[in-house]
C-alpha positions, 0 to 999 in steps of 0.5 A: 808146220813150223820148222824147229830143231826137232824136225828130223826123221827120227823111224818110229817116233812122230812130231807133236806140241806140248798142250800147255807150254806149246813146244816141239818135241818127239813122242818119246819125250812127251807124257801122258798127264792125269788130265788127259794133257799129253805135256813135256817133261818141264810142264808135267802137274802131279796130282796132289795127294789129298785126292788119293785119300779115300773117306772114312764113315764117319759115326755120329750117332749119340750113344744114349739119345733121349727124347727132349723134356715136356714143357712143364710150365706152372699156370694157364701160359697167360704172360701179362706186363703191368706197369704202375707208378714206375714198377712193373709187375709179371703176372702169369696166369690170372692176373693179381694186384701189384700189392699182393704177395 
């Protein structure tokens, strides 16, 4: 063990090294850190805040659900493209002459 400016009897207090920077100090000096670190005073991370927050439920119920529509479709569903002399003609259902109306 290296010997530094803290190494002096002191009764009741023992020698120990800070987890994060390294440097010698006295068990009075050191602090217990959230994370389980025994750190100095000068290397001491407070926990942020936000973690104390606690969640709220949160209710994302629609107040008046209602089922989605029946699809109302006018025909057999049969979709036809005809294409003659540069026009092009929908037919849906039984297929019809791009002369009619």
């Amino acid at each position: 063990m290296k010997r530094g400016r803290l190494s002096y009897l002191k009764l009741g207090h023992y020698n120990l090294y800070c987890d994060r920077c390294g440097k010698q100090l006295k068990d009075n000096q050191s602090l217990l850190e959230w994370t389980g670190m025994i750190v100095c005073g000068r290397c001491v991370d407070e926990r942020h805040p936000q973690e104390y927050v606690r969640g709220r439920i949160d209710h994302m119920q629609v107040p008046s659900p209602r089922p989605f529509p029946a699809y109302n479709f006018a025909g057999s569903g049969d979709c036809r493209i005809t294409l003659e002399a540069g026009q092009a003609a929908f037919v849906y259902g039984a297929p019809i002459a791009l002369g009619e109306a």
